[in-house]
Structures are given as C-alpha cells and as structure tokens.
Backbone as a ProteinNet text record, in pm:
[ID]
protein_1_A
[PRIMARY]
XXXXXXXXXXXXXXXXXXXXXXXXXXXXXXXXXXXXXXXXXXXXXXXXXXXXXXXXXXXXXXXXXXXXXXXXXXXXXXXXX
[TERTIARY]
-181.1	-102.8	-166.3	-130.9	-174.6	-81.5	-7.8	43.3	-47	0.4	-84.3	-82.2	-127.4	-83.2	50.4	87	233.7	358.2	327.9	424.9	404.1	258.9	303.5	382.7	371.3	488.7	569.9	593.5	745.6	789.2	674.3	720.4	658.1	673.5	673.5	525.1	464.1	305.1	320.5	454.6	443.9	515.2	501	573.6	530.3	554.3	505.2	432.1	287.6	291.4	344.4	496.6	595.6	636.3	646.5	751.2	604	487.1	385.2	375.1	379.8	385.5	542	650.2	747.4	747.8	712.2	673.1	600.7	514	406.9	471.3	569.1	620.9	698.8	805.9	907.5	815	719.5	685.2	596.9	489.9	461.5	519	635.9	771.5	813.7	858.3	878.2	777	634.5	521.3	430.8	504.5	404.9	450.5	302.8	286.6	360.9	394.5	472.3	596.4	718.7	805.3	801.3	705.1	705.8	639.2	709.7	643.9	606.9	736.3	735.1	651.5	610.2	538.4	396.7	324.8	223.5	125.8	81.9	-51.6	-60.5	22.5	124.5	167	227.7	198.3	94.6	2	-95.9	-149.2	-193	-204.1	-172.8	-67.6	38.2	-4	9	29.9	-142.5	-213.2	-365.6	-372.3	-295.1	-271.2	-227.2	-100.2	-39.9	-107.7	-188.1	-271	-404.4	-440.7	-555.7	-485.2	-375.7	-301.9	-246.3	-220.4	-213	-273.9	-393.5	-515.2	-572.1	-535.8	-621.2	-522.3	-389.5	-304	-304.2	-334.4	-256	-361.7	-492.1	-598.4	-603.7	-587	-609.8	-694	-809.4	-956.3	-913.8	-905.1	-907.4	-806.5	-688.7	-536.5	-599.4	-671.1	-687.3	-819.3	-866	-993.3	-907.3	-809.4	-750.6	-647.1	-573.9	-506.1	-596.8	-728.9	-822.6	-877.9	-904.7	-932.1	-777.2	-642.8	-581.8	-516.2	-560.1	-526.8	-593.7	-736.3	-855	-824	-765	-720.2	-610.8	-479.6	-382.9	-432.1	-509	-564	-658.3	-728.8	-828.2	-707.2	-647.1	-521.2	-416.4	-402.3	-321.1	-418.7	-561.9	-639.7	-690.5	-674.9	-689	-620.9	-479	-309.1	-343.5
-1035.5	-944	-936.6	-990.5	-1040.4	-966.2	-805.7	-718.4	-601.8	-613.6	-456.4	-360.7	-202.4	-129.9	-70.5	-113.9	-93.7	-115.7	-269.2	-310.2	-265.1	-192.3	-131.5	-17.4	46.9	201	132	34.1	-4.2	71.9	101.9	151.4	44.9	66.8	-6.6	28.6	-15.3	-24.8	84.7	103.5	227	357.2	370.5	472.8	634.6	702.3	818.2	907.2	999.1	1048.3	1111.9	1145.1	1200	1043.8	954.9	830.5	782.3	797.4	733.4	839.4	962.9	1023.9	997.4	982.1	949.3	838.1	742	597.1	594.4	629.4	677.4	731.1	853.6	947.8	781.7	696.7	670.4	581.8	495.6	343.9	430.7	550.2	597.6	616.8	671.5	701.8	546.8	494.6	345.1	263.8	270.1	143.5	287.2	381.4	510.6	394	346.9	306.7	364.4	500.1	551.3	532.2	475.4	417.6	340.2	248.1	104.7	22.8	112.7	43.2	-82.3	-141.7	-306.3	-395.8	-334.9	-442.7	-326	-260.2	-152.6	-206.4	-292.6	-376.8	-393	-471.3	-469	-341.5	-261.8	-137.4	-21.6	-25.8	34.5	-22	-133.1	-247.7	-204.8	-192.4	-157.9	-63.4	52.7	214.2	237.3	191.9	163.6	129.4	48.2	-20.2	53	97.3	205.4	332.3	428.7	521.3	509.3	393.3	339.3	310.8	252	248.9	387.6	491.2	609	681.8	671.6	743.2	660.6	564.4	500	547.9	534.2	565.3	717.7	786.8	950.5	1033.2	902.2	974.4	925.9	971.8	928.9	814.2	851.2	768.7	645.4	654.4	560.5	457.8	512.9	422	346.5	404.7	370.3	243.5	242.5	154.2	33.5	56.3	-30.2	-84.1	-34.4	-127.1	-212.4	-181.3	-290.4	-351.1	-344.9	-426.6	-549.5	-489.6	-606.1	-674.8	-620.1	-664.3	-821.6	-766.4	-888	-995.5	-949	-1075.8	-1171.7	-1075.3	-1160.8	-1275.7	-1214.3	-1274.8	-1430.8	-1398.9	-1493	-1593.5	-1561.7	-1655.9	-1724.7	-1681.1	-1732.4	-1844.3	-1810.5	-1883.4	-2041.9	-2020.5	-2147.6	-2205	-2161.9	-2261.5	-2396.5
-623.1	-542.1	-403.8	-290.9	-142.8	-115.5	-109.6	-22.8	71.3	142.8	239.5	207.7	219.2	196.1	197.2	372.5	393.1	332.6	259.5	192	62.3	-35.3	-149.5	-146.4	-36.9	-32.9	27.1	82.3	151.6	233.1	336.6	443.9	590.2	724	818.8	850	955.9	1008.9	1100.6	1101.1	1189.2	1158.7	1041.4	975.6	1002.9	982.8	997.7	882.3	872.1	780.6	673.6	705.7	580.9	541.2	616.3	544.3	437.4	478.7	399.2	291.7	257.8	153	71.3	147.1	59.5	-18.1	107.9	14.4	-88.9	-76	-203.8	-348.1	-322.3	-430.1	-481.4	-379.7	-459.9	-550.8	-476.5	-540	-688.9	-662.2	-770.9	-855.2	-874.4	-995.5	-997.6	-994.2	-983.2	-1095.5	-1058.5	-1129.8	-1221.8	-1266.6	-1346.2	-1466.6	-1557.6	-1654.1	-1754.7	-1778.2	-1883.6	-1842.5	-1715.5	-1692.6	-1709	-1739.5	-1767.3	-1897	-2011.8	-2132.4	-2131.6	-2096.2	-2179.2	-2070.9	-1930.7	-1879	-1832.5	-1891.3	-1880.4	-1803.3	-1858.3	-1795.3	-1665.9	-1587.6	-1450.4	-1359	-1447.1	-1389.5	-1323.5	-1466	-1454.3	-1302.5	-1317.8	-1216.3	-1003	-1059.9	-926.4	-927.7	-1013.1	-1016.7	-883.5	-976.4	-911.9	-743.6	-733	-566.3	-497.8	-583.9	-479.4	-461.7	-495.4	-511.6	-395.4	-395	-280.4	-186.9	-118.3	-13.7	1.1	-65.2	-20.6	39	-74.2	-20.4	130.5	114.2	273	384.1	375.1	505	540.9	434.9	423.7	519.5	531	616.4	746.3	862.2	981.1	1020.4	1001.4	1025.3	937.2	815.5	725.4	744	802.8	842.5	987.1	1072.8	1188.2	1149.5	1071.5	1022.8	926.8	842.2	792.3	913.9	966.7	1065.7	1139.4	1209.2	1242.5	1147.4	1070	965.2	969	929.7	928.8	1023.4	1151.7	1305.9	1267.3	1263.9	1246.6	1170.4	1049.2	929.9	1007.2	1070.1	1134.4	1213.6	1281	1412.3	1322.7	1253.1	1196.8	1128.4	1034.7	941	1114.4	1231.3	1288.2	1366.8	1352.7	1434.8	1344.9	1209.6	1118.5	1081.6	1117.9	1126.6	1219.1
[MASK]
+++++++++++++++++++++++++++++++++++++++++++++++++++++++++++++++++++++++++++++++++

C-alpha cells in the first residue's frame, strides 16, 4: 500500500481541517474490521493507516512536517526518472 496520507482519507493536499476529520470518519466506517468480516486482515490493515494519517494531518506541526517530508520524496522520484 504506496498511498499518502491524503489519499487514505480521500481528501486533497489541501483540504481543510474539517474535510481531514470528515475524511477520516467516512474512510474509518468504511475499512472498521467489524464491517469487514470476510476480508478482516486487510482491513484491520487499512483501518491502522487510516488512524496514523489522521493522527498526522489533524495536527498542525505534524501535517506541516509530513508535507515536507513528501515535497522531498516528489522531488527525489522526479529527479531519478
């Protein structure tokens, strides 16, 4: 799973703190392991991802340290094309 945070709540890089808590609520109800008997493992999985991309965006400092963080990655992956 090579998604960003952004794209586990499915919201934009520039979303706003309510769109990053909504994102959060929907994708959480969505990958909650007890919604997802038959593929649990996977879920749990996701459920996990999405919870740490919450917790990282929902905090100022921490969103502002992960966007440089993946400024840097862009920049490095466009520089070894």
């Amino acid at each position: 799973m090579d998604l960003t945070y952004y794209q586990l709540l499915g919201v934009p890089e520039t979303a706003t703190p309510e769109q990053i808590r909504d994102g959060y609520r929907r994708q959480a109800m969505a990958w909650h392991p007890d919604r997802n008997p038959n593929n649990r493992l996977e879920a749990e999985e996701r459920f996990k991802a999405i919870a740490n991309a919450y917790r990282a965006l929902s905090d100022a400092t921490s969103r502002a340290e992960y966007d440089e963080w993946l400024g840097r990655r862009a920049n490095e992956s466009e520089g070894a094309g």
